[in-house]
N, C-alpha and C positions, 0 to 999 in steps of 0.2 A: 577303335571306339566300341568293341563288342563288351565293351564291359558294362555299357550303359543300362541292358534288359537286365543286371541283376540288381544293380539299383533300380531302375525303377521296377521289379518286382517285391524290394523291401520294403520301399515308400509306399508300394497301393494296399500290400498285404494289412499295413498297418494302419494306413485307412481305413480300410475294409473294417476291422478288428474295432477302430475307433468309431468308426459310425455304429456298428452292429453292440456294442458296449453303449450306446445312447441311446439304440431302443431297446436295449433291455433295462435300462431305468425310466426310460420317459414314454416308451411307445410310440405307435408312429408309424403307422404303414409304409409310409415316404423312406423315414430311414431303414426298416429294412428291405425295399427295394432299392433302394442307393448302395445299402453295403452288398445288397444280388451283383449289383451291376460291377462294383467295386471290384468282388472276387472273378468276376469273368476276366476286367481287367487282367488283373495279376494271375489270372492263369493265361491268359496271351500272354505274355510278356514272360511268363516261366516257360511257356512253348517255346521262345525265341532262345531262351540261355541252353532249355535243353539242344535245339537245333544245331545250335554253337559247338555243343560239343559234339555231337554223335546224329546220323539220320532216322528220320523214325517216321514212318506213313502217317500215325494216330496222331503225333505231335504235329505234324503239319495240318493236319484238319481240326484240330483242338484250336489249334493258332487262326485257324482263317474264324471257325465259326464263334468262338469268343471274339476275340479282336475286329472282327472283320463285321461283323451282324449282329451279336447281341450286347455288346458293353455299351454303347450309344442308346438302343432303346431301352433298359433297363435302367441304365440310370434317369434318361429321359419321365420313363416312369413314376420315377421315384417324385420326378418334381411337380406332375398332374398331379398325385396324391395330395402333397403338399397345398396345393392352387383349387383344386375340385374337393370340396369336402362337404356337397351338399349332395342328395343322391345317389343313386349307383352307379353315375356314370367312369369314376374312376375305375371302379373295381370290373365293371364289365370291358371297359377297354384292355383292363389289365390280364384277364381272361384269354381276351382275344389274340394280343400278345404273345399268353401262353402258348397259346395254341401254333401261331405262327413259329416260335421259337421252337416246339417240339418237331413242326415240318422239316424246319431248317437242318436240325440236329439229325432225323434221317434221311435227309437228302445228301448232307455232306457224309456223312455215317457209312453209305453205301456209294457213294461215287467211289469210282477210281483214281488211284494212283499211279501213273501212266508211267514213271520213269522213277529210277533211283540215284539216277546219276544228279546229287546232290553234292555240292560242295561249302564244305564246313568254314570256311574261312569267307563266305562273302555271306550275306543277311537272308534269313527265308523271304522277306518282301522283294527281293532281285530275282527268286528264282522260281517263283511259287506257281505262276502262271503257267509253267514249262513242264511241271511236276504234278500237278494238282490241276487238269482244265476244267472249269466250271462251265454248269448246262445252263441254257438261260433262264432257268426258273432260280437257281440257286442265285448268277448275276442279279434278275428285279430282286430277291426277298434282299437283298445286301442293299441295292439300293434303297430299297423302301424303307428298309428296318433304320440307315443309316440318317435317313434324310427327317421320319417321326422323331429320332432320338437328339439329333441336332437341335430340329425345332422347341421340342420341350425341355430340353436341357438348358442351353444358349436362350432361348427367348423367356422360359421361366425363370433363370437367375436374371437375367437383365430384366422384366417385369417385376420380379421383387424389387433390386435395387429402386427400381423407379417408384415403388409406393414408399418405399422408405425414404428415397429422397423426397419425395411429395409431401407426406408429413411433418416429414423433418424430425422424425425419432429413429433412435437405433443408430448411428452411423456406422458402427463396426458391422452388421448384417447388410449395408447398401454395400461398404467395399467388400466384402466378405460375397456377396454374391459375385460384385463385378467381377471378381478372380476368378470364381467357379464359372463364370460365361466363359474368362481367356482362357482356363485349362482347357476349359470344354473345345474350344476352338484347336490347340497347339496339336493333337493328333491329326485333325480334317488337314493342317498345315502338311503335318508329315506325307499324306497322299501326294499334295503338291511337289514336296521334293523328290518322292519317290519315284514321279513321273520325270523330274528332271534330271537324275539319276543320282541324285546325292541322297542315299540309302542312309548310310549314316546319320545324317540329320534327320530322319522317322526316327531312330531310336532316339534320338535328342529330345523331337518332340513329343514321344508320348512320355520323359522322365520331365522335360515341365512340364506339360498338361497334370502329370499327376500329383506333382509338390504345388502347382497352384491351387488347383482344385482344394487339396489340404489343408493347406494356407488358409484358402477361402473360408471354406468348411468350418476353422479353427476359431478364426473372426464371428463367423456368423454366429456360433452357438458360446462365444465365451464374454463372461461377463454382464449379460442382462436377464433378465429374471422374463417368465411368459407374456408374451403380449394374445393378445384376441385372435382370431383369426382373421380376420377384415388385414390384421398388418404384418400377416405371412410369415407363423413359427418357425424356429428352423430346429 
């Protein structure tokens, strides 16, 4: 099933591409922190194809600190923008962020790569641990980073859906999010199986997390004209 990271590397790329082509006509701070997050995505997931084929120290630490730390809260990001549009509270969060995300980048940057005894034929998530050991500063910012991004990803699509069904307008942007919650969720799954040892099914789940998400995405912005903000643009 290694063929799954290049699908879902074509699927997010062109997300990515699709989101970042809808703030360059509509603008939107939201969307181009979503298509940030988007490209993190899909460079995880190109770390994985490359790993597949050949070892590579940089490619494994590309792969942990996109995938692993910053594609969750980035796109997370994207959907406080969306939700917070009074103030500066989004954009100093968003600062804050930065800033964590640039620790992350040299903490993983300058860690060690302890072993090379890599092997191509099983998943970088079966072996990463053994190859790449993480300090505990680099473990909390994974967790923290993963746990913000869940929350405003997952809890801001399912609170939109929920003013949109409270209205009762829109119905494509209420399903259109619900999917963006279940994408959002199908990667946090693949940890579960990863722990279980069924590797394979991570790369399953991050290639539906990212055709849902799409999906969603696709729902949510097609076919109706701008609403207010009170009933959560997309």
């Amino acid at each position: 099933m290694n063929f799954l990271p290049y699908l879902s590397t074509v699927v997010t790329f062109i997300f990515a591409i699709a989101v970042y082509n809808r703030y360059r006509e509509r603008g939107g701070t939201h969307l181009l922190l979503w298509a940030i997050g988007l490209l993190f995505y899909g460079i995880g997931t190109l770390m994985e194809v490359t790993l597949n084929l050949t070892f590579s120290a940089l490619a494994v630490k590309l792969w942990y600190l996109t995938g692993a730390m910053l594609t969750a809260a980035w796109l997370g990001m994207g959907t406080v923008h969306l939700l917070i549009r009074r103030g500066n509270i989004a954009m100093l969060i968003t600062w804050i962020l930065a800033a964590v995300s640039l620790l992350a980048f040299l903490l993983i940057m300058i860690a060690p790569v302890t072993s090379t005894a890599y092997d191509i034929t099983h998943p970088v998530s079966e072996q990463y641990k053994e190859i790449f050991p993480r300090n505990g500063l680099i473990i909390l910012l994974t967790i923290l980073l993963n746990i913000y991004g869940t929350l405003t990803l997952v809890g801001g699509a399912l609170y939109s859906a929920f003013l949109f069904w409270r209205k009762k307008i829109l119905a494509n942007r209420m399903f259109g999010n619900i999917l963006i919650a279940a994408g959002a969720l199908s990667p946090a799954m693949g940890g579960t199986f990863l722990r279980a040892g069924l590797t394979d099914l991570l790369y399953l789940s991050e290639l539906i997390g990212a055709i849902l998400m799409f999906i969603g995405f696709l729902m949510a912005t097609s076919g109706a004209s701008e609403v207010n903000t009170s009933q959560v643009r997309a």
